[in-house]
N, C-alpha and C positions, 0 to 999 in steps of 0.2 A: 850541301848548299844551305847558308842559312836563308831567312824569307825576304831579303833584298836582292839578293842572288839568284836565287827562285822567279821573282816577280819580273826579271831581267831576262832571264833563259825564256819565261812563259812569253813577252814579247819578242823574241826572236821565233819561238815555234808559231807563232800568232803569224807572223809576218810571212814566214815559209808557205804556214797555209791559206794566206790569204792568193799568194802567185797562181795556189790551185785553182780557188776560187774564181779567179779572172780567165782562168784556159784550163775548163771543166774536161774530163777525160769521158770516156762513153768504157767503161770497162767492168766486166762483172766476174765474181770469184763465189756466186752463191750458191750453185748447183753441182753436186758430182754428176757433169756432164762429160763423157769421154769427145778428146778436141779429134778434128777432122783426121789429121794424120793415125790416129787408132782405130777411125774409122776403117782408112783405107785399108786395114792389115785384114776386113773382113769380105772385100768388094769380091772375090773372089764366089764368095758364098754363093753369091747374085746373078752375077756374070760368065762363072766358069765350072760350075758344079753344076755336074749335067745328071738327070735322073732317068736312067738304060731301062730300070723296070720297077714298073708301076704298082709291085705287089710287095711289100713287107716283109718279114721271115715270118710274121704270125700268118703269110698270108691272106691279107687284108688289102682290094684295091683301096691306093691311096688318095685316088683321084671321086671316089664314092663315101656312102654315109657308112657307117660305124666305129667302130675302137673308142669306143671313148676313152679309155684307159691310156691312150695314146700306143703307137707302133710296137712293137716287142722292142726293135732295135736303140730305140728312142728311151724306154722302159731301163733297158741294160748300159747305153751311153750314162743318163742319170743316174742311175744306181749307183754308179763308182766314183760319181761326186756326193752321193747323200749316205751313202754304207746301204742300201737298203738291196734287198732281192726283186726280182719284178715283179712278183705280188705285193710289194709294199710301194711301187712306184707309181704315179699317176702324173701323166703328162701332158701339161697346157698348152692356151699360146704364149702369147710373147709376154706378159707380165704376173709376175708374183704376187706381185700387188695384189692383183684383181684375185687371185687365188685365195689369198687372207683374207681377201674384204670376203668372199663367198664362204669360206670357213667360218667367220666369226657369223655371219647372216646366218648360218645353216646352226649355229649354238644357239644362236640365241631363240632363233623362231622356228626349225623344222625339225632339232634334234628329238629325238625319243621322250627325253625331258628337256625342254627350254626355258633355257636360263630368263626369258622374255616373262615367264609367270612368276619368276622372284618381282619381290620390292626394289632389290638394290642389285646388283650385279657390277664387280669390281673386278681390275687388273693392277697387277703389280707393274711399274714402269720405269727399269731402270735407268737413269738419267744422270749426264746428260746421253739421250739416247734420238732415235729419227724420228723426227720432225711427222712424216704422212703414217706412221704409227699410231700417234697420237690423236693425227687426225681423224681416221678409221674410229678407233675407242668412242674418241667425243663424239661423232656422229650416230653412233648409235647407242647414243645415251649411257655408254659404260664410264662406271665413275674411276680416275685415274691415280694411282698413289703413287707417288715418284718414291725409287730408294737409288741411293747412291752406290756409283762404282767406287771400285776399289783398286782399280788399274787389273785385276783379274775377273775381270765381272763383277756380281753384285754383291751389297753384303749380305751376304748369305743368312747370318744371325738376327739382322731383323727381316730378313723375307723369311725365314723358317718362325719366328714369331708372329708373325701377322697372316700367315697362311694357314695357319696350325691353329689359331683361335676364330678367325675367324669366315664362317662359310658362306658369306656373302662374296669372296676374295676367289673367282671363278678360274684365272690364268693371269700368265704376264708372256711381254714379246722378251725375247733374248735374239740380239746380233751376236753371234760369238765368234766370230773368227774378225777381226778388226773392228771393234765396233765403229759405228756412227752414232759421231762424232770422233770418240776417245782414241780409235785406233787400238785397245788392247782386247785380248782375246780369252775368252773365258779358260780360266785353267783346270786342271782334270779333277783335280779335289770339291771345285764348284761343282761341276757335271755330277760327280758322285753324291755331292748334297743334295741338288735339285733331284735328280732320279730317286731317293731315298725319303725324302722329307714326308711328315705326315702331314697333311690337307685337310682342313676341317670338311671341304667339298670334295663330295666323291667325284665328281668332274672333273673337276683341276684340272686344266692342260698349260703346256708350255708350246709357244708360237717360236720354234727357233729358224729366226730369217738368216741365211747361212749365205747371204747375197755375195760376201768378198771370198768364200772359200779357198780360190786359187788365187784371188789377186796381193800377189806376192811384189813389192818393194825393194830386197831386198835379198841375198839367199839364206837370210837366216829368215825361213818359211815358216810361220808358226799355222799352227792345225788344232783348233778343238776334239778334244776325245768324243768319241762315239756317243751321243746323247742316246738314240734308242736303244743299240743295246744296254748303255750302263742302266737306264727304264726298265729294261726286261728282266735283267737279272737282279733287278730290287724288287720286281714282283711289279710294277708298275707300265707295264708296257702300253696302256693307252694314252699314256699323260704327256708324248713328246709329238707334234706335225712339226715336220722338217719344209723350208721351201729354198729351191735355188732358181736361176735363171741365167742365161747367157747374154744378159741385157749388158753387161761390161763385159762381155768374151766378144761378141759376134758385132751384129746391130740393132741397136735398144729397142727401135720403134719395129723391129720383124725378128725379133729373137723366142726363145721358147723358155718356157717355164717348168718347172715341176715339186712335186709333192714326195715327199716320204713317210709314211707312217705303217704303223700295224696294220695287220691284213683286217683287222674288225673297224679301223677308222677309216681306212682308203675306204671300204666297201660301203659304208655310211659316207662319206662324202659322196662319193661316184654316184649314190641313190641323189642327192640331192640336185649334185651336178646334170642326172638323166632326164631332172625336169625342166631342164631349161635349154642343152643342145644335144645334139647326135653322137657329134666330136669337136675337137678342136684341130685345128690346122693339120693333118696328117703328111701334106705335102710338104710343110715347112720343117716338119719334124724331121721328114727322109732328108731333106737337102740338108739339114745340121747334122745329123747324122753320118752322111758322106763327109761334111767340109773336118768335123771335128773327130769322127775317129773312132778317137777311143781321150782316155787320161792323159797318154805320153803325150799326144797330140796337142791336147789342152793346153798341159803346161807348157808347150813350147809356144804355143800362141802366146801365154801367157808371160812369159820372159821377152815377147817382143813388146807388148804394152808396157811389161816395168822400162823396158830401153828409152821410152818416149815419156814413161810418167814420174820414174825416178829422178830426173834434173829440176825437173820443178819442185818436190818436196827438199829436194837440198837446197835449191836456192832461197823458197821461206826460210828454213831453218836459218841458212847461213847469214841472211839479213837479219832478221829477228836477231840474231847470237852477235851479231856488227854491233848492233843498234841499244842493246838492253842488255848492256852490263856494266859493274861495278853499281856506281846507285841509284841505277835505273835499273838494276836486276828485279828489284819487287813490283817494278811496273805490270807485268806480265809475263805469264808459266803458258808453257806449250809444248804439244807432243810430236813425238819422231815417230812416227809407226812406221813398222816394216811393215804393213801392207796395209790396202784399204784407199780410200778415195777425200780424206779428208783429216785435218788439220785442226785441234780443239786450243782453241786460247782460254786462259782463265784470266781476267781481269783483276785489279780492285776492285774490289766492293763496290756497287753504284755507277758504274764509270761504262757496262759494255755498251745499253740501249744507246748512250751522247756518241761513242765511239763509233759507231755503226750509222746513225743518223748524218753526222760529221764524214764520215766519208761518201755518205747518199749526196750530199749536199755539192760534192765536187765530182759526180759524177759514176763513182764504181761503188758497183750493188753487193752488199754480203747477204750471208744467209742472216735473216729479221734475230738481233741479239736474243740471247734465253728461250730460241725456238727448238732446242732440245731437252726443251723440259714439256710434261704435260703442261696445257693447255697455256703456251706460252710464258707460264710465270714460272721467275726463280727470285727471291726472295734478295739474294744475295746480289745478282742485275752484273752478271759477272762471266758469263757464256757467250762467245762466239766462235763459231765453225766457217772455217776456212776450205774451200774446196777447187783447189788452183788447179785440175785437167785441162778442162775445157782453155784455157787462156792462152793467150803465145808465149813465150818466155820472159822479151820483151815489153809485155802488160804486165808480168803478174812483177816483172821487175818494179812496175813504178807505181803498179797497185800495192806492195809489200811496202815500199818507200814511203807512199801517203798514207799506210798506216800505221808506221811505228811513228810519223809527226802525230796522227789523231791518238793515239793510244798516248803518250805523250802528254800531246796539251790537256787532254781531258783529266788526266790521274795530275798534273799540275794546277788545275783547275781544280779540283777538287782537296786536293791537300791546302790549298790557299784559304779556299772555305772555311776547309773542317778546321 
């Protein structure tokens, strides 16, 4: 189009979205929230899983104080989602989160040496990467250095230069199995880099949050290699804490948590952990235990979430792919991931914060543009994540619609400028 042609189409997009403007929508696409129907796949946990006896295989009343370490049975269910033995298993309640935030608190102020009596204390953050990540870091004063994916995780060559010189640069978080945002999955020659690499700090760990590990999209399953063992056999076995949860298996707000590491890190955390409770929820543990089994069990759960979560990622793509092509292809790039809970756009340049704003304005909330980068900023103002579970079909139908108009008028707007 030349720029009278342009200035014609930008008032027809003008016009489409003013109609929003007059009859605002109440619809939001910003949170990987599992929608009610994947709910349901878990009521069973709640209402039909009954608990016959009250003692554990370690023998432990579950109804009383102790285990911290969580159930043996509980121990050996995680295990065969983390690779690890039941001595390297430590199991929570219901959030990982809350696991990392007390990991990172127990480095920085109660480990043997705390990073807390350095000047400076850094992570690596690859990005675009989660958002409450980053949040964690900044709160506790750790300064954050973004490096970019590479669609296999990170680039390795500059995190292997900036960890290698210098030892203020304490750890970094890795999603590796779908990341969040990006959807891709760290590949095995990464793992082998990170397990390998030389660290100016002998501390160094890796925070790998292995949250989508089963949630599969699609049946080509992708799977990160064994991060601990490929640690061990580089001679590095304390440098990896694993954390999973079944906050997207089961029920987010009563689901269980857990840890994987080397028997010398569980045993340093679990000290940390013995200052603060007795246990964590032993009874929740048994009843997830009963509902989930074992692995095979899992994944069959987990093939019933893709039945309910796979038509929404096809239908963004498939709008998106309607709507932005020929020469409006450079308008915006966007990922298909077989698994995971979210959808990464890349923008032009400048164009994501108006895009984002612009669709606040009629009513459907995204996740806040370039909030997968630390500490909100990207440079380039060109990040938004998409996270269509939670929505009905019918919303994210005309949530998708109103945004390929903002995606659109904005990058028309802006070409007319520049």
């Amino acid at each position: 189009m030349n720029k009278e042609e342009m200035e014609d189409h930008l008032n027809h997009i003008k016009a489409q979205y003013a109609l929003y403007e007059e009859r605002p929508f109440e619809i939001t696409i910003a949170r990987g929230i599992p929608s009610t129907n994947q709910l349901k796949l878990s009521e069973a946990l709640i209402n039909e899983t009954k608990i016959e006896n009250w003692y554990s295989d370690d023998e432990l009343d579950i109804r009383n104080y102790g285990g911290l370490f969580g159930i043996e049975e509980a121990r050996k269910l995680f295990g065969t989602l983390l690779n690890t033995t039941i001595e390297e298993t430590f199991v929570g309640g219901n959030s990982s989160l809350q696991l990392m935030y007390a990991t990172l608190n127990h480095l920085m102020y109660t480990a043997s040496n705390p990073w807390s009596k350095e000047e400076t204390v850094k992570f690596i953050c690859p990005s675009p990467g989660y958002d409450r990540h980053w949040f964690m870091l900044e709160h506790l004063g750790i300064e954050m250095i973004p490096v970019e994916l590479t669609g296999k995780g990170p680039d390795m060559e500059t995190v292997e230069k900036l960890v290698s010189q210098d030892p203020s640069i304490k750890g970094m978080f890795i999603v590796p199995t779908y990341n969040n945002p990006t959807g891709e999955t760290v590949s095995d020659e990464v793992v082998d880099r990170l397990a390998q690499m030389h660290s100016a700090s002998e501390d160094f760990v890796i925070l790998w949050d292995n949250a989508y590990v089963v949630h599969h999209l699609s049946e080509l399953k992708e799977e990160a290699k064994d991060i601990l063992e490929a640690c061990k056999s580089a001679g590095n076995p304390e440098r990896v804490i694993q954390y999973v949860s079944t906050s997207k298996m089961t029920l987010p707000g009563s689901g269980v948590a857990a840890i994987g590491a080397s028997t010398k890190r569980m045993n340093e955390l679990a000290l940390d952990f013995s200052k603060q409770l007795i246990s964590f929820d032993k009874i929740n543990q048994k009843r997830h235990v009963l509902f989930l089994k074992d692995r095979e069990t899992i994944d069959d759960l987990m093939s019933k979430h893709a039945e309910i979560l796979a038509p929404k990622f096809e239908w963004v793509d498939a709008i998106l792919s309607a709507y932005f092509h020929g020469e409006r292809s450079s308008f915006v790039k966007w990922t298909k991931p077989n698994g995971g809970y979210f959808v990464h756009l890349t923008t032009q340049d400048g164009c994501a914060a108006e895009i984002v704003q612009r669709m606040k304005d009629i009513g459907i909330e995204l996740t806040p543009a370039n909030a997968a980068y630390p500490y909100g900023i990207n440079a380039r103002d060109n990040s938004i994540r998409l996270a269509p579970s939670f929505a009905k079909l019918d919303d994210l139908e005309i949530a998708m619609e109103a945004l390929c108009v903002c995606i659109e008028m904005v990058t028309l707007e802006k070409i007319l400028i520049d």
